[in-house]
Structures are given as C-alpha cells and as structure tokens.
N, C-alpha and C positions, 0 to 999 in steps of 0.2 A: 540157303535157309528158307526153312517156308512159314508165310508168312499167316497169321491166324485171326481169321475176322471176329471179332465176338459181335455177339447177336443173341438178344435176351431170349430167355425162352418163357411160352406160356402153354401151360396145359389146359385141355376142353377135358368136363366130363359128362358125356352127353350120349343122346342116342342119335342114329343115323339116318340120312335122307338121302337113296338112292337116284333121285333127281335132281342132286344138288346145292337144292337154295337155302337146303334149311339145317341145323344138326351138324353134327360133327363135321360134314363138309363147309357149310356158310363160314364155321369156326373158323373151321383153318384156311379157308380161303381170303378170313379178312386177318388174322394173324399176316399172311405174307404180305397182303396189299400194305399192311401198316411197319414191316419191317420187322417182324419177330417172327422168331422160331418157332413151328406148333408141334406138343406131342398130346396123344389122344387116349384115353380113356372109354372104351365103348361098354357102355349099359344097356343098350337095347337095340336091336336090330330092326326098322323100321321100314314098312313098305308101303312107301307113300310117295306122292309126285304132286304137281302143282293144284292138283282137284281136289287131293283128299289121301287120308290115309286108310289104309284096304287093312292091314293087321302090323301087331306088335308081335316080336318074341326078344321075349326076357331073356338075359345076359344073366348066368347064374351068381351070386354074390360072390364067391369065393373065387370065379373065374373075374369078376372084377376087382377082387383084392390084391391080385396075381400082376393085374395088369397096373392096379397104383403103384404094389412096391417094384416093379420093374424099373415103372419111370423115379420114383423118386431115388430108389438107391442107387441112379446112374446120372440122374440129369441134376441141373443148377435152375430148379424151376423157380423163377421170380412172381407168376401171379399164374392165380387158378380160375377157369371159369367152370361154372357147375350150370347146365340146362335140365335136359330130362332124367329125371331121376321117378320110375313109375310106381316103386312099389317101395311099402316099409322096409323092408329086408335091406334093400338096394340101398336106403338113405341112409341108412346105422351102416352098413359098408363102409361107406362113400365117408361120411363125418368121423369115423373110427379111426382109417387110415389117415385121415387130414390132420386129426390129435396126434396120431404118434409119429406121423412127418412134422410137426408142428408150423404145418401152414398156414399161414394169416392172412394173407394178402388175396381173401377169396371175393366173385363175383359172383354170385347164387341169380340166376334168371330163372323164377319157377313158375316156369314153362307146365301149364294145365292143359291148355288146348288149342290144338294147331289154328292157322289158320281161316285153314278150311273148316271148322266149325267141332273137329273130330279131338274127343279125350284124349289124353295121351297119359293120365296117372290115374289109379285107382282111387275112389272116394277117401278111404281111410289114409293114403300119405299124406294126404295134405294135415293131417294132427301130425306126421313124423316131421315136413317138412316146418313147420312153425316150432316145435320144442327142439329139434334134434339138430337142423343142420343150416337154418337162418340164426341163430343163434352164434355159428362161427365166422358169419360175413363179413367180409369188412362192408361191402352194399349188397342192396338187392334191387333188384331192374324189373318189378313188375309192369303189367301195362294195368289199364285200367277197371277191367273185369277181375284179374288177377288179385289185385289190390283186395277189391270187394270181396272174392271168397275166401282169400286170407284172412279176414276179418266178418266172414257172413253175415256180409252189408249188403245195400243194394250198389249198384256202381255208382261211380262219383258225375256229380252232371254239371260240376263249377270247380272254376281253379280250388276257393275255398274248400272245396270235399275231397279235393283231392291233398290237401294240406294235412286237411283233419286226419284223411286216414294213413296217410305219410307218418305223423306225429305220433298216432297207436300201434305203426307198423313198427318202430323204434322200440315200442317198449319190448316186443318181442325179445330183444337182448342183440340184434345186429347192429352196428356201428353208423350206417347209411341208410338209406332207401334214395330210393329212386323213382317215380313215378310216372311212365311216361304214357304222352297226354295223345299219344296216335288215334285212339279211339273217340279221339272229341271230334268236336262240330265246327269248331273256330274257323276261320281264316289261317291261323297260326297253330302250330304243331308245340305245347306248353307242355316241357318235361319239369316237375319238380323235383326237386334235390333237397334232404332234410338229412343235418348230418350234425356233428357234436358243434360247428361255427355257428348252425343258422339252415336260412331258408338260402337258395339259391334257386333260378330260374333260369330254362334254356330253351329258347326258342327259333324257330323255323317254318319260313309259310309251308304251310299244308299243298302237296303234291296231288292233282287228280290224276290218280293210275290205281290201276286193279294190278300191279306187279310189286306184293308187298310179302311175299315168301319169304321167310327168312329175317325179318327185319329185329325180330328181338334176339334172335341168335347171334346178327349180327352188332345189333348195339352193344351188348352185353361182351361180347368177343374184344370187342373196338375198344372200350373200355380195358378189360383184361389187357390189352397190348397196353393200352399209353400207362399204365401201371407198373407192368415189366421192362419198360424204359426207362421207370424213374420218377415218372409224373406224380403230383400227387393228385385227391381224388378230383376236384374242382376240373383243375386242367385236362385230364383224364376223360373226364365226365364231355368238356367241350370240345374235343377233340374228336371224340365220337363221335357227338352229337353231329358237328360237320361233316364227319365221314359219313354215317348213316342217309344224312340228307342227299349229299352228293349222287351216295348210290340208290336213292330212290329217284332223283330227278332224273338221272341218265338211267333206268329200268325200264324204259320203252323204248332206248336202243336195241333190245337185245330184243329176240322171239325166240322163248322159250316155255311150250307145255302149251296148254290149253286152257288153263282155270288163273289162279292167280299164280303167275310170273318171279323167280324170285328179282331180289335188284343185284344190282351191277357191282360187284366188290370190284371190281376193278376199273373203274369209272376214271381212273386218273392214271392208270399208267395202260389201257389201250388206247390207242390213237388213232383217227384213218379209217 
C-alpha cells in the first residue's frame, strides 16, 4: 500500500525574478524551506537580477485567469499570497477569480518598487489595489514607503506613524495589516501588526548587510505557509518574522549577483 504524505499547499500570485531572490521564485523557495507545497500563478514576466530591473512584460488577463482556475479547480489550496500585480486589468483578474474560488485566507504584499529603487506597477493600480483587491485580505504586509502611498502620506518616521497609518490602512476594508519596520533607523527591525484583537509588535535587531532581495516576497510567503498549516494570524506573523530574520542574518553566506544579494531561504536546512 502506498503511503500519502499530506502537505498544505499555498499559492503565490506574483511576477517573476530570473535571478532568483525575489518573485515567484523567493515564493516558492520559502514555501518549501517552511514545509508547504507551492503552486504558482505568473502575472508578469520580469527581467531583473540583484541591481535592478531592465523591463517588465505583462501576462495577459485572461492568460492569468486560465492559470487561477487550473490551480483552484484541481488543488486543496489553504492560503493565497498575492505580490506584484502591475496593472488594473491584472487586479480585477486576480480578485475576480479569488470571489468565485471563494478564497479567504489571502496575504496581499503590494509590492510597488523593487528594491533596487525600480516601479514595478503602473501609477493608476495602486486606486485598483486599495478599493478592489486589499479589500479581500485577510492582511497586508507593506513595508514603510508602501504604507505611505497607500495612503499619500509622507513615510512614517516613528513606531507611533507607523501605527497611525496601520489603523487608516484597516479602514480600507482588509482584516490585517501589517507594517514592517525594515526601512527604519533603530537598532531594532519593528514590525507592526494591527488586526480586529489589537496592536501586536514584532521585533528583531536590525542586520548590516546590502543582501536584502527578496525580503518582502519572502516575508509575505513565510507568513502565507504558517497559515496553510493551520496557524492562526499572530503565530503566523511570528513565525515568519524569525524565518525572515534568520535568512537575512545568514545572506552573507551566500555570493550571489553584484548589487543587492537576495537572503538565504534556506538558512536552516544547508549545513557545511
């Protein structure tokens, strides 16, 4: 008789990084580092590497709708991550399909600009991504610029503003936010967490490395897994949050690219 391991699954709906650290690959490389199944959703075909992103081509809508009811009318997906999503078209897709799978259990990272400094969505989504498809979140995992032109603010420059715009980011109609504090100055790396319990705080000293590629793909992912296992959002949230760390601390093991490096998903099970 054979014997059948279950193993959650979680879907990325994101666009792609041909050098690895970021995008549909960071996705699914920290789905397996955390013990979930990943299946993938690609929106935009992306050609960029640790320096920068040189061009985008758009994934046509309906070739993205093709590719959600594949995976939902086959798979047992428990939790959904949504990254880059560049254009209105793309976003009324994407949240379309989510209503008539009637999936809940979603992590929206809206993902505006790479690291390396470069757009990655057209001016006018970000009005689709605020009415249309944060709306169906259970959280959202911006970082701290993010936050700000979700709400075109200036960016938050204290735990306190980063509360305040956490607390406006709710009204939007998502369940969560998330706020993380990588972009600060601290000693200490302060994610805030604003959810229907309360405030919650997660922190981390702050890492000096320039190998930070990938980090909110992978946060946002990390999160997605401890979800599809069951967690609920708190634990979820910390569970990450130590994942994410780990693999920036161990990100100057690796030499990879020339600009900014991504980090280590796999920080805990290479060895030697």
């Amino acid at each position: 008789m054979t014997s059948h391991t279950h193993i959650p699954i979680a879907l990325t709906i994101a666009g792609t990084d041909p050098s690895g650290g970021a995008g549909i690959q960071a996705d699914l490389k920290t789905f397996s580092a955390l013990g979930v199944y990943g299946a993938t959703v690609i929106t935009a075909l992306v050609a960029q590497n640790t320096m920068g992103v040189r061009s985008i081509h758009d994934v046509p809508p309906p070739f993205i709708a093709e590719q959600l009811s594949s995976v939902f009318d086959d798979l047992d997906v428990k939790a959904v991550k949504i990254g880059m999503l560049s254009r209105p078209e793309v976003i009324e897709t994407v949240a379309s399909s989510l209503t008539r799978y009637g999936a809940r259990t979603i992590v929206v990272d809206p993902v505006m600009v790479a690291a390396s400094g470069d757009r990655l969505l057209v001016p006018e989504a970000v009005e689709a991504l605020r009415t249309i498809l944060i709306p169906k979140a259970l959280v959202i995992t911006p970082n701290m610029p993010e936050a700000a032109a979700l709400l075109d603010e200036p960016v938050a420059e204290t735990e306190e503003d980063m509360i305040w715009q956490a607390e406006k980011l709710m009204k939007l109609g998502c369940r969560a936010v998330l706020i993380k504090g990588g972009h600060g100055t601290t000693q200490e790396s302060v994610d805030i967490l604003i959810d229907e319990t309360g405030l919650s705080r997660f922190t981390a000293r702050r890492v000096a490395t320039q190998n930070t590629h990938g980090t909110g793909c992978t946060l946002s992912s990390a999160i997605a897994s401890g979800l599809a296992h069951g967690e609920d959002l708190k634990s979820a949230v910390a569970i990450a949050k130590a994942y994410i760390s780990g693999a920036i601390r161990a990100s100057d093991e690796l030499d990879v690219g020339h600009g900014h490096g991504p980090v280590h998903h796999f920080h805990a099970l290479w060895k030697g």
